[in-house]
N, CA and C atoms as an extended XYZ file, in Angstrom:
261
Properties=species:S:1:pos:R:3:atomname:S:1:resname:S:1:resid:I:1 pbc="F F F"
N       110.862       91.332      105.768 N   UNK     1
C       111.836       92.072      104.995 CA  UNK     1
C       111.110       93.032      104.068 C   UNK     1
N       111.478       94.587      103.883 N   UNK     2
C       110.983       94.927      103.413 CA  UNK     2
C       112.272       95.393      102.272 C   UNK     2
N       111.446       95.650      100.756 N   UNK     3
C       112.276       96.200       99.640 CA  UNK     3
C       112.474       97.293       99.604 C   UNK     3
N       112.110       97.765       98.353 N   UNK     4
C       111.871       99.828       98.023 CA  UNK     4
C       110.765      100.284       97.903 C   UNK     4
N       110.280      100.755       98.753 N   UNK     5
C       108.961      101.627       98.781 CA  UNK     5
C       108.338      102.007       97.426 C   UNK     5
N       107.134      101.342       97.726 N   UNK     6
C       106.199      101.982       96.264 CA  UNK     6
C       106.723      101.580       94.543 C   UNK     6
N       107.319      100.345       94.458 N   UNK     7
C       107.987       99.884       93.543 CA  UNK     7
C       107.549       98.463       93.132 C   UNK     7
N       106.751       98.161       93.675 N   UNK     8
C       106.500       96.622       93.527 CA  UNK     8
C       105.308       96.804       92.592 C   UNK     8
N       105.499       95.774       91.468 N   UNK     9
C       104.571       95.568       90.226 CA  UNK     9
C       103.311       95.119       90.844 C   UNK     9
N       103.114       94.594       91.930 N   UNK    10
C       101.703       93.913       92.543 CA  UNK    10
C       100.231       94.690       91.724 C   UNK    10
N        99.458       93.840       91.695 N   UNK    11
C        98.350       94.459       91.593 CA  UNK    11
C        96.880       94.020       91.792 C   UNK    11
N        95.709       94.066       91.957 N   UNK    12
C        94.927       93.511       92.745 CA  UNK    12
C        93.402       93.813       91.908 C   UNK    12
N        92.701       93.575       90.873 N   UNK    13
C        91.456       93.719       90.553 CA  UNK    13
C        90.831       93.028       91.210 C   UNK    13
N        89.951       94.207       92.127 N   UNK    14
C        88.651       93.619       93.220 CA  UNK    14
C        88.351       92.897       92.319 C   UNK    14
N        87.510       92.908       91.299 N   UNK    15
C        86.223       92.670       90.548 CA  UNK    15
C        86.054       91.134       90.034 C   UNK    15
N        87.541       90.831       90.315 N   UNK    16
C        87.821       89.473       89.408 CA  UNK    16
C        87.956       88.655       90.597 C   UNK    16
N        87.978       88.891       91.519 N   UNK    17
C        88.398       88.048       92.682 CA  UNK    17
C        87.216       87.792       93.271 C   UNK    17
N        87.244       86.183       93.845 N   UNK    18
C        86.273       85.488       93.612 CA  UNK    18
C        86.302       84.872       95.674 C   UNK    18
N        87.322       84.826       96.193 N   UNK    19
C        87.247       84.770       97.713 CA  UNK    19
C        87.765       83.048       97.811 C   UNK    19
N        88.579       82.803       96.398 N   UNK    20
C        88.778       81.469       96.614 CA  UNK    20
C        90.162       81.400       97.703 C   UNK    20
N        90.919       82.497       97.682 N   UNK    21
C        91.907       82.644       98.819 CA  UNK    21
C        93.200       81.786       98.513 C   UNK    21
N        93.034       80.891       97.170 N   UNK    22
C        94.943       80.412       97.143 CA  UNK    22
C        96.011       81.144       97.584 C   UNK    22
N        96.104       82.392       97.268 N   UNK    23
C        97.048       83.254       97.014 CA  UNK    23
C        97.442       83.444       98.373 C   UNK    23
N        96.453       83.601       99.057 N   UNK    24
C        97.278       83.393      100.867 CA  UNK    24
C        97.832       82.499      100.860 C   UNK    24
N        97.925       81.055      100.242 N   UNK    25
C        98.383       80.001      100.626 CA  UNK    25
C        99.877       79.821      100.102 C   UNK    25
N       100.233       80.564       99.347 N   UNK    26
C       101.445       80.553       98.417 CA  UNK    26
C       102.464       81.757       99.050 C   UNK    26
N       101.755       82.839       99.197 N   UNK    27
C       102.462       83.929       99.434 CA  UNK    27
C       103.490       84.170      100.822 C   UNK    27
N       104.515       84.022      100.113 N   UNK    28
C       105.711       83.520      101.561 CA  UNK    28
C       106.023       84.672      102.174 C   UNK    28
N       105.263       86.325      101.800 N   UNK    29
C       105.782       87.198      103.364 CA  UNK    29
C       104.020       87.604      103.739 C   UNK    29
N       103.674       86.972      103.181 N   UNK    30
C       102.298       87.566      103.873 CA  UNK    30
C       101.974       88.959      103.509 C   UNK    30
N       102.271       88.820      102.068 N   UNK    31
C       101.227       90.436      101.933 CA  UNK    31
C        99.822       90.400      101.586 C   UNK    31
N        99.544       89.389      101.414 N   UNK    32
C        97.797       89.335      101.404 CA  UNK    32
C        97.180       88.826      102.500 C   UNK    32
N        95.829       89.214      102.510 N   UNK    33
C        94.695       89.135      103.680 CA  UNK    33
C        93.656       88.793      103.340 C   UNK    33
N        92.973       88.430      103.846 N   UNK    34
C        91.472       88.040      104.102 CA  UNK    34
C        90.911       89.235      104.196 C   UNK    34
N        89.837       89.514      103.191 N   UNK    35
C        88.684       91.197      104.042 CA  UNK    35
C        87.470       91.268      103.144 C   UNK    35
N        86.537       90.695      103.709 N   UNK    36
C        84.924       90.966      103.549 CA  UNK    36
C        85.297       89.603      102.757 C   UNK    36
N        85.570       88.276      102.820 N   UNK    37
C        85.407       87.257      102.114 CA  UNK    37
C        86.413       86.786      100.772 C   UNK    37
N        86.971       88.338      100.463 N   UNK    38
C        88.463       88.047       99.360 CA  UNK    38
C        89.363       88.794       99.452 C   UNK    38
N        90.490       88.915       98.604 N   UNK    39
C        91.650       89.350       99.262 CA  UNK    39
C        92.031       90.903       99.299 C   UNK    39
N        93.013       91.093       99.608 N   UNK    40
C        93.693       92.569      100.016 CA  UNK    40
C        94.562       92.335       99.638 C   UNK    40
N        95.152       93.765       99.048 N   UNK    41
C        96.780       93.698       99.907 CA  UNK    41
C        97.090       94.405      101.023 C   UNK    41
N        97.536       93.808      101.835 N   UNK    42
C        97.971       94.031      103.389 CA  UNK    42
C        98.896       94.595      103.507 C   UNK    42
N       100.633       94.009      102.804 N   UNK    43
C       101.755       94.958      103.133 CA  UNK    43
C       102.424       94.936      101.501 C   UNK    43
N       101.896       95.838      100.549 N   UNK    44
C       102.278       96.339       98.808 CA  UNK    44
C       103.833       95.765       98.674 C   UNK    44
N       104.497       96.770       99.819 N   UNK    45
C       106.313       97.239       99.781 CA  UNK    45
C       107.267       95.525      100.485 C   UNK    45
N       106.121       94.295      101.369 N   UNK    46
C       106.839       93.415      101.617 CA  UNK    46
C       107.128       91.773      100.262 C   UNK    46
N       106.369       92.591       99.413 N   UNK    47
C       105.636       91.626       97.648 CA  UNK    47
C       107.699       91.715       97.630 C   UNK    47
N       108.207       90.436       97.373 N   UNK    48
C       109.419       90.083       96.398 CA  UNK    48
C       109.070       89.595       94.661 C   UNK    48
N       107.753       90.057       94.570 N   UNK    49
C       107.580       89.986       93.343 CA  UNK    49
C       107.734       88.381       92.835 C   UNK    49
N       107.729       87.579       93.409 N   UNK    50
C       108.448       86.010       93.071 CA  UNK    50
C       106.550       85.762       92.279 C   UNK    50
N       105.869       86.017       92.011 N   UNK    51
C       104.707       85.544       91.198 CA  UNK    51
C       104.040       84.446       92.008 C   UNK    51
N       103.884       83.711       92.763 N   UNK    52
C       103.434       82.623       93.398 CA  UNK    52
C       101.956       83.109       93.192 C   UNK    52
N       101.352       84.051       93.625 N   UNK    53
C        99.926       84.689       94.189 CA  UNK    53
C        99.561       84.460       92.048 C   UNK    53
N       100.074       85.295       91.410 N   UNK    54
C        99.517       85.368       90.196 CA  UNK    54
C        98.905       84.110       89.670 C   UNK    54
N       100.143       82.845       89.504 N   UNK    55
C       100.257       82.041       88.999 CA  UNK    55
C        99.273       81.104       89.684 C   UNK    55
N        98.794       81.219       91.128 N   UNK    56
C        97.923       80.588       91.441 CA  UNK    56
C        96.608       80.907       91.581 C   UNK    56
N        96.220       82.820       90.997 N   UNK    57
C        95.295       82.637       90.698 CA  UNK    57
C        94.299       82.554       89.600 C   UNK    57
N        93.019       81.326       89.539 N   UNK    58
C        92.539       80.929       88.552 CA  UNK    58
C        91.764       81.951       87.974 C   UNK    58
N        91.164       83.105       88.881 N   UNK    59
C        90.579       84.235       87.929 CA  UNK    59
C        91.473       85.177       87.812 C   UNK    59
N        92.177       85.436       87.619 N   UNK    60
C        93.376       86.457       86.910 CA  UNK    60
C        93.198       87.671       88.020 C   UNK    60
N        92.917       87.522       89.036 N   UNK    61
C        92.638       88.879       90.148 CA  UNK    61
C        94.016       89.373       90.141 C   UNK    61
N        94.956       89.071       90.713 N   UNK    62
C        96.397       89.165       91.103 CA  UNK    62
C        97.334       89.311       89.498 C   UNK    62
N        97.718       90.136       89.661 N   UNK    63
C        99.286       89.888       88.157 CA  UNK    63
C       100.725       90.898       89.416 C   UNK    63
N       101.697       90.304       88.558 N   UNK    64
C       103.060       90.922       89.070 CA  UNK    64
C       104.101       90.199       87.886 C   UNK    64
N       104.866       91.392       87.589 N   UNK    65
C       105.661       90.831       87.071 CA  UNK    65
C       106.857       90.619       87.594 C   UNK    65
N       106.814       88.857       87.661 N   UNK    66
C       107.749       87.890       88.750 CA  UNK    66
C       108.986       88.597       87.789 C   UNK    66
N       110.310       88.579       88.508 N   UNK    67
C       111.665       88.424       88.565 CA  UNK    67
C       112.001       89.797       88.444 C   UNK    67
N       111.415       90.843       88.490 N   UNK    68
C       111.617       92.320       88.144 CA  UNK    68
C       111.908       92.758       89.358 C   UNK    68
N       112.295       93.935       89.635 N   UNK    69
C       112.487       94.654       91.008 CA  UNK    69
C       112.909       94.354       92.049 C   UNK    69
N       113.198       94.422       93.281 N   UNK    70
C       114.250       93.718       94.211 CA  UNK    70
C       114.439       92.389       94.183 C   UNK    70
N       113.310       91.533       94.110 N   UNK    71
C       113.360       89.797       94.014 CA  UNK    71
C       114.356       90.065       92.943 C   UNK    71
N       114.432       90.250       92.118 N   UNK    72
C       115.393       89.667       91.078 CA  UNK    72
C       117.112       90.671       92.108 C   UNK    72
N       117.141       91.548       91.970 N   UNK    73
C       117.879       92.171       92.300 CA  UNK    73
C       119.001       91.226       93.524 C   UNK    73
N       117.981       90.725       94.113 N   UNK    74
C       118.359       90.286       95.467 CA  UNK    74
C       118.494       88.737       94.899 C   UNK    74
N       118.253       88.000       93.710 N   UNK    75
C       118.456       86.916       93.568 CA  UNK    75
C       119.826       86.622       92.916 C   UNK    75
N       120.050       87.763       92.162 N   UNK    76
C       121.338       88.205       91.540 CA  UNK    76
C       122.442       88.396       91.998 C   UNK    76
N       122.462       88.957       93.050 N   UNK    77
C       123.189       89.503       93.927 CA  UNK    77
C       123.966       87.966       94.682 C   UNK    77
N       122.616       86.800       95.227 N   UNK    78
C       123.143       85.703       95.451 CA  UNK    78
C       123.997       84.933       94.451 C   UNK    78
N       123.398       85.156       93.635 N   UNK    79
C       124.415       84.536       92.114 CA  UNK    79
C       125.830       85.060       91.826 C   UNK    79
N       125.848       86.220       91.977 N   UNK    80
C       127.167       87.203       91.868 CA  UNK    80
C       127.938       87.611       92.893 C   UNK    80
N       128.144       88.851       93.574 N   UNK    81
C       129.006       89.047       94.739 CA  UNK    81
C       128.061       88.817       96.248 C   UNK    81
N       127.043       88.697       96.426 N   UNK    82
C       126.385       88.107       97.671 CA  UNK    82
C       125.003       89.668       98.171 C   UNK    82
N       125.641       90.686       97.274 N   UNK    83
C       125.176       92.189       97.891 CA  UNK    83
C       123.799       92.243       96.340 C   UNK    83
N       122.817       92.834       96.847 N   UNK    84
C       121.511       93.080       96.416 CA  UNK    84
C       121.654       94.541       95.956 C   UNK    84
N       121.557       94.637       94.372 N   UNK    85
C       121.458       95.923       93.408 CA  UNK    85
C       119.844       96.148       93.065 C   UNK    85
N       119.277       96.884       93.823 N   UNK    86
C       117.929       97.633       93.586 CA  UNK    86
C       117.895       98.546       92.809 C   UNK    86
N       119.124       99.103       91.944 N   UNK    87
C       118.386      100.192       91.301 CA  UNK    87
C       118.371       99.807       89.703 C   UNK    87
């Protein structure tokens, strides 16, 4: 599933990332990867922003700010009339 293009809070400091790889293990659409031993981001625009990757990692490589931007939009939407407000 993809959200709104070029909108997702994700973010990725090489420098801090250490190749311990949790964040693959959490991340439920698979926007991170494996490359040269630590991570990527693979697909930016498929991130629901839900924080899993941040929160699990121990050197602060990864931040997003969870519940903002379509994830929330689309969680709301389940709460209220069933339809997802992105803007």
């Amino acid at each position: 599933m993809k959200y709104l293009k070029n909108v997702v809070t994700l973010r990725l400091e090489e420098s801090k990332c250490t190749g311990c790889l949790r964040c693959l293990d959490v991340c439920p659409h698979g926007v991170l990867t494996a490359s040269n031993g630590k991570v990527a981001i693979a697909d930016r625009d498929a991130c629901m922003e839900c924080g899993a990757c941040s929160r699990n990692c121990p050197f602060a490589a990864l931040s997003v700010s969870a519940g903002v931007g379509c994830a929330y939009a689309v969680a709301r939407g389940g709460n209220c009339d069933g339809s997802p407000n992105c803007c």
